[in-house]
C-alpha positions in Angstrom: 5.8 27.6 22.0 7.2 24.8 20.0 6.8 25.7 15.9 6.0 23.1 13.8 6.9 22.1 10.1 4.3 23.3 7.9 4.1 19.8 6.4 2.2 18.4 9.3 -0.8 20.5 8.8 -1.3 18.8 5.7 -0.9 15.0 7.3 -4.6 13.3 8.0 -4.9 10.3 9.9 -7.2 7.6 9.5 -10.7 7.8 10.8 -11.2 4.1 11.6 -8.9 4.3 14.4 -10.6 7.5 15.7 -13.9 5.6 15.7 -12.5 2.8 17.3 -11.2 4.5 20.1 -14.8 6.1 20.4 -16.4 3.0 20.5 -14.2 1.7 23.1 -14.6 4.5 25.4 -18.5 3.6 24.8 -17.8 0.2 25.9 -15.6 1.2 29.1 -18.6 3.3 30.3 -21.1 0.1 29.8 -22.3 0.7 26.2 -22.7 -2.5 24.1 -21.4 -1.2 21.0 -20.5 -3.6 17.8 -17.8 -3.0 16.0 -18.2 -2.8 11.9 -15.8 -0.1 11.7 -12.1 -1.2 12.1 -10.3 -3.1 8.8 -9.1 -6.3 10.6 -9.6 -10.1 10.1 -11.5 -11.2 13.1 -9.7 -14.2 13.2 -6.7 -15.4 15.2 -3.3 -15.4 13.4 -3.0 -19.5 12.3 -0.9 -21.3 14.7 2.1 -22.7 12.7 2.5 -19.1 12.2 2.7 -18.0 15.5 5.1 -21.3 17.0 7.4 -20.5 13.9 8.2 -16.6 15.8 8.4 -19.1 19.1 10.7 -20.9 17.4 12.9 -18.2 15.7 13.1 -16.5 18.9 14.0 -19.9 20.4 16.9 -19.8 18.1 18.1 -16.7 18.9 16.9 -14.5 16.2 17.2 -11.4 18.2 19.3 -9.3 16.4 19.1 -6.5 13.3 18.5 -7.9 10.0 19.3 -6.6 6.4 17.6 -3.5 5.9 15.3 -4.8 2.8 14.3 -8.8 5.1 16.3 -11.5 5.4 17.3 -13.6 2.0 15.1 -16.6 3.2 11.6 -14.2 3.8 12.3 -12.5 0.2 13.0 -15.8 -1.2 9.6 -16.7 0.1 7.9 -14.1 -1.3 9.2 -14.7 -4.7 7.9 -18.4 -4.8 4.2 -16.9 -3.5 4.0 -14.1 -6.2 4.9 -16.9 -9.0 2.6 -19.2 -7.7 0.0 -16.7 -6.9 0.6 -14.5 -10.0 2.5 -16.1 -12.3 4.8 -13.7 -12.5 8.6 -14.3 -11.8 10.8 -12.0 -10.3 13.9 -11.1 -8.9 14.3 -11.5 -4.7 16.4 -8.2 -5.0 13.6 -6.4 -6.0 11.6 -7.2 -2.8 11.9 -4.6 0.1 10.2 -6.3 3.4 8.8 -3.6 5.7 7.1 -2.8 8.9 3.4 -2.8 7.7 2.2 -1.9 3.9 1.6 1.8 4.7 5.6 1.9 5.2 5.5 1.2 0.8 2.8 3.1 0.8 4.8 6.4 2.5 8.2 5.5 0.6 6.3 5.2 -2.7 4.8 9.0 -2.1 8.2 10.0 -0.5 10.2 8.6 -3.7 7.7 10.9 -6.5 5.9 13.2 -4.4 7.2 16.9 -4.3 5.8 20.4 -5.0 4.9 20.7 -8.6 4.3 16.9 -8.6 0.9 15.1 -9.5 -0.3 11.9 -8.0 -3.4 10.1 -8.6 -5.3 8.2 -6.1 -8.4 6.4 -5.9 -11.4 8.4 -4.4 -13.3 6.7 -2.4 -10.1 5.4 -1.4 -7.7 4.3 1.7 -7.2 7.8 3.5 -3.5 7.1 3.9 -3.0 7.8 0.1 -4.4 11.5 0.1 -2.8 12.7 3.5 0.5 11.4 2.2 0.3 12.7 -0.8 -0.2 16.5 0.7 2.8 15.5 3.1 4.7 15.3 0.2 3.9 18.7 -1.4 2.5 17.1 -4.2 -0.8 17.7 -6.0 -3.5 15.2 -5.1 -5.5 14.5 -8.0 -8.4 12.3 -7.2 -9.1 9.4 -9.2 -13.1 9.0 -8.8 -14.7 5.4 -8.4 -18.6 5.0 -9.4 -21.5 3.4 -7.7 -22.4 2.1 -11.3 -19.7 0.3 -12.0 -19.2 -1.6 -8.9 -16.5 0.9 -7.9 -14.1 0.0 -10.4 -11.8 3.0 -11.6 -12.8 3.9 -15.5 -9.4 3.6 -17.4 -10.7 6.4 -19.7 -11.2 8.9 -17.0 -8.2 7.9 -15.3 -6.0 8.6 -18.4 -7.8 11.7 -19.1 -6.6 12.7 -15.6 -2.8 12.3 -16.6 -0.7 15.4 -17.1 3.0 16.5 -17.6 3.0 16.4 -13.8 2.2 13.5 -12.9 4.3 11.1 -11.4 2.4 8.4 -9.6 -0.9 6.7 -9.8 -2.3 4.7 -7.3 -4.6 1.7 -7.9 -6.4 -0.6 -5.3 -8.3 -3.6 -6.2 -10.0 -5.6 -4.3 -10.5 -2.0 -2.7 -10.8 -0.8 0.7 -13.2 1.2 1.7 -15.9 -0.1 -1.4 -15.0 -3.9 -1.7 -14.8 -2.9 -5.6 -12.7 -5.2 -7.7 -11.4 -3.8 -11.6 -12.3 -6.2 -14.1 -9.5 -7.2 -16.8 -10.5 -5.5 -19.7 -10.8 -1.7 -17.3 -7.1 -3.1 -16.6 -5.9 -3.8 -19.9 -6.9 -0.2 -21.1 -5.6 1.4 -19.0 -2.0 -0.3 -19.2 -2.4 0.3 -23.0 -3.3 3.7 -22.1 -0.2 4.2 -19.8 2.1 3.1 -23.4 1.8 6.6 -24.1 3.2 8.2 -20.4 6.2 6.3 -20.1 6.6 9.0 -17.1 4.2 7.7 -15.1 5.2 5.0 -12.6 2.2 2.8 -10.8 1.5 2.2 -7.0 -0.8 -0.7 -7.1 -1.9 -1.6 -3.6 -2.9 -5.5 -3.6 -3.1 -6.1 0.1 -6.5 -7.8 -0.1 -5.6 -10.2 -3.3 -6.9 -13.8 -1.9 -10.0 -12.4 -1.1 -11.8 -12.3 -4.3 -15.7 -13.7 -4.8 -17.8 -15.2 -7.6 -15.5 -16.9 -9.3 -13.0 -13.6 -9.9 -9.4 -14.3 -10.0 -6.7 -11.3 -9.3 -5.3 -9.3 -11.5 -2.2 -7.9 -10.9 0.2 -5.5 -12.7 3.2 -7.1 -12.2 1.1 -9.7 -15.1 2.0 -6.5 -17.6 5.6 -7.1 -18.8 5.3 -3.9 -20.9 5.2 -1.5 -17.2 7.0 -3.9 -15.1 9.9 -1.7 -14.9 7.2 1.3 -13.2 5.1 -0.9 -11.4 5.5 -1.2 -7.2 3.5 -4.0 -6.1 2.2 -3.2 -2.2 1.8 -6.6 -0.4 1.7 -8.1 2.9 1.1 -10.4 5.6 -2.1 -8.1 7.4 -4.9 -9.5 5.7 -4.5 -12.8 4.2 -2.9 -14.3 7.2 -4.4 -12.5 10.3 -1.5 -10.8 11.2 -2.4 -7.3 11.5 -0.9 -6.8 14.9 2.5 -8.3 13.8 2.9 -5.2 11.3 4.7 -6.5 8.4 4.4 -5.9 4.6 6.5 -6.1 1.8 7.1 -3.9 -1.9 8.1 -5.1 -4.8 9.9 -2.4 -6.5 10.8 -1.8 -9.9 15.4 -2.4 -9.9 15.8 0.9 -10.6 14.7 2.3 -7.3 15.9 -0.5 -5.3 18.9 1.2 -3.7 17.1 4.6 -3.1 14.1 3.0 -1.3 16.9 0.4 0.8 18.0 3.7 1.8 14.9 4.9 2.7 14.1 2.1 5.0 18.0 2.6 6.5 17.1 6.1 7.6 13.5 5.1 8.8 13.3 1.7 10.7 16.7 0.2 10.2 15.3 -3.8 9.9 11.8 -5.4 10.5 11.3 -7.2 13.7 13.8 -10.2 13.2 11.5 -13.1 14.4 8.3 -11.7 12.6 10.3 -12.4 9.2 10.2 -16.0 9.8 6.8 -16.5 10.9 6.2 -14.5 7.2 7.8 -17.2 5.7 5.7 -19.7 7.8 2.9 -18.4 6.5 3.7 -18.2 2.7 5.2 -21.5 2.3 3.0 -23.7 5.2 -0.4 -25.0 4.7 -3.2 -22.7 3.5 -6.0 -23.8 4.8 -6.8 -21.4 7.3 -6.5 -18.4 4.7 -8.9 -20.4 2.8 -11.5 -21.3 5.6 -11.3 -17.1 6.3 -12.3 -16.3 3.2 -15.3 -18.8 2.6 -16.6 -17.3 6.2 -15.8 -13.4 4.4 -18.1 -15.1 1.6 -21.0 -16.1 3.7 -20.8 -12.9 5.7 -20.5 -11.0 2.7 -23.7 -12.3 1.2 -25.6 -11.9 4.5 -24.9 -8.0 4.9 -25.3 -7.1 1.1 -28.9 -8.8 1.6 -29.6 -7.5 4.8 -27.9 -3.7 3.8 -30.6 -3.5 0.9 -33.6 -4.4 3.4 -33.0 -1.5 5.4 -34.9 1.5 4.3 -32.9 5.1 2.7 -29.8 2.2 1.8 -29.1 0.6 -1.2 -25.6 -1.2 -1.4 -24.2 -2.8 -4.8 -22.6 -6.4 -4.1 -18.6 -6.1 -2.8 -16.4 -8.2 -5.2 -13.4 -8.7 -2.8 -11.9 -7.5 0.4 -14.5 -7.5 3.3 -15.7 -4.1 3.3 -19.5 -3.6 2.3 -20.5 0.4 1.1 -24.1 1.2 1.1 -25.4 4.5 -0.4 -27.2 6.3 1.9 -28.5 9.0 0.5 -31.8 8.6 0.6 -31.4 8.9 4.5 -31.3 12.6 4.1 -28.2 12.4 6.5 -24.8 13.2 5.8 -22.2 10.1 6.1 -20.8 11.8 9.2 -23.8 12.3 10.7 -25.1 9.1 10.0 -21.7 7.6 11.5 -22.2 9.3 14.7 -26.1 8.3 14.7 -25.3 4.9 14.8 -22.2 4.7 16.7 -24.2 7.0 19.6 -27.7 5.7 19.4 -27.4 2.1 17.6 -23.9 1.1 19.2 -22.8 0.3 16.1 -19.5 1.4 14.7 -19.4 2.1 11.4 -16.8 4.3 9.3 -18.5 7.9 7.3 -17.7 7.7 3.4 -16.0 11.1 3.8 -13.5 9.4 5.9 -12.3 7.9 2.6 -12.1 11.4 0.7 -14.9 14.0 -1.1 -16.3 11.3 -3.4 -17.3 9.0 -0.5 -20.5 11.9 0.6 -23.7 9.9 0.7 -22.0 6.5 1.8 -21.0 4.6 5.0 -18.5 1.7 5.5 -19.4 -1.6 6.9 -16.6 -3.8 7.9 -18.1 -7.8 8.1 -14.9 -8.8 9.3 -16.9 -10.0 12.3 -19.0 -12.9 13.3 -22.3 -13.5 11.7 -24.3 -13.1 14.6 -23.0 -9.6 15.3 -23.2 -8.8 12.1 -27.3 -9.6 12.0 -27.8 -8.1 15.3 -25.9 -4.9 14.4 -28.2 -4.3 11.2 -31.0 -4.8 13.5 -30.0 -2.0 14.9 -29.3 -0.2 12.1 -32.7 -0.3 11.1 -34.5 0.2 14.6 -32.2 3.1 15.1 -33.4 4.8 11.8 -36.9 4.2 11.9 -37.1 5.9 15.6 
């Protein structure tokens, strides 16, 4: 028998595919089962997007590209992060790749080793831990509380810091709780981080233009005074419907320009050539679809926080971004996995187990409302016939 590397025991995977998969083997048999559970705009990528790939393929944009995305896509990216963040940069300090878990794996591959720390956000986006291990480093989890809308404490997460550590990982808005950190958790801990000039900074922002209530993102690249340690994880997934296109981009810190170009060399060679200029389609062409998206995230949002907290044993604190909703369920007296697999089996209703997103998610479920409004009702209609049976 075939012997494998001992580092792929320690890889996990990510449990909303697994659901998924269960769900539509449900549906194959005859099942009607609504999906809550998978992490994907419901909506259809925005047209001008999809004729500019036409078009690029058209024009015989068929071959490889530069390893890091073609001058024009980085150039594009530049103009959206100073108009979205008001921070300028340099286009050689953009790394284009195949979908934002490709910065994600790169980032872990670039600090992560045995004898190595890095902190990530618990509840958090399973990909973090299971890379982490991968890596031989130590994954120190970063908890996030119910009380404070599942922002990270900047106290707690500076207490967490030691020689070791290389890496932390933030995530706001946050998948799997919809938390969003408020500036002045931000500012502390970036005044905090003065002291560990050691410590470099992941901060995932894929869900950044969806933001509620009046919040506005903040992002780390704003902090001049870590710039040089800060990797900025972006992308096209989320804001523009394009999860299937599988494109995201890192902005990276000069420094480790040329070792993470290589990385990307020995990994994918080149992002899909035509996919690059519908990514500048969408930054620079009209926004208006990204903006009707999120008002519909808005009104859905609303609708499931209400109807969450009408359901007896949940209680479900109001997401501030992203489109993720996660209810406590304690007072169920299940455990999240069961409950999953209660709902998913005798609700048709697929839904993803807080433990799917690490220790600290015990007691809570995720609910995805990237769906339409009337599924969305009639699935917590069945939430709640399912759990008064």
């Amino acid at each position: 028998m075939v012997r494998l590397a001992a580092a792929m025991s320690r890889l996990g995977t990510e449990s909303a595919f697994e659901v998924l998969a269960r769900a539509n083997a449900l549906a194959a048999q005859g099942k009607q089962v609504i999906n809550l559970g998978i992490g994907q705009p419901d909506f259809k990528t925005p047209d001008h997007i999809v004729e500019a790939a036409i078009k690029a393929l058209r024009d015989g944009h068929h071959g490889y590209t530069p390893a890091n995305g073609i001058p024009e896509l980085r150039e594009a990216v530049v103009r959206d992060i100073a108009k979205y963040r008001g921070v300028e940069i340099d286009p050689a300090q953009v790394i284009v790749v195949p979908g934002g878990k490709v910065t994600m794996f790169f980032a872990m591959l670039t600090f992560g080793e045995p004898g190595a720390e890095i902190i990530y956000p618990n509840p958090g986006f399973p990909i973090y831990e299971s890379a982490i291990n991968f890596t031989g480093a130590k994954a120190v989890p970063m908890a996030l509380h119910e009380d404070k809308g599942f922002a990270f404490s900047a106290e707690e997460v500076l207490s967490l810091i030691t020689p070791a550590t290389r890496l932390i990982i933030l995530n706001s808005p946050a998948n799997p709780t919809g938390g969003a950190v408020p500036r002045g958790e931000m500012n502390a801990l970036v005044q905090g981080l003065l002291r560990h000039p050691q410590v470099a900074v992941l901060s995932d922002e894929i869900y950044s233009r969806m933001l509620y209530d009046g919040r506005t993102h903040i992002s780390l690249l704003e902090y001049e005074e870590i710039r040089d340690r800060v990797i900025l994880l972006d992308g096209w997934s989320k804001t523009y419907a394009m999860t299937g296109w599988r494109m995201g981009y890192g902005v990276w810190p000069a420094a480790l320009v040329e070792p993470v170009t290589r990385l990307a060399i020995n990994c994918n060679s080149c992002v899909n050539a035509a996919a690059q200029w519908a990514g500048i389609a969408a930054l620079d062409g009209p926004q208006d679809g990204v903006d009707a998206m999120v008002r519909a995230f808005d009104e859905r949002r609303k609708m499931i926080f209400r109807e969450l907290n009408q359901i007896p044993g949940f209680r479900c604190v109001e997401p501030g971004g992203a489109f993720y909703a996660f209810p406590n369920i304690s007072d169920t007296g299940m455990s999240a996995m069961t409950l999953q697999d209660k709902l998913l089996n005798e609700a048709g209703v697929a839904a993803i187990a807080g433990t799917s997103f690490g220790a600290h998610g015990e007691g809570y479920i995720r609910f995805s409302y990237a769906n339409s409004t009337e599924n969305i009702l009639s699935a917590m209609d069945k939430v709640r016939a399912c759990l008064a049976a």
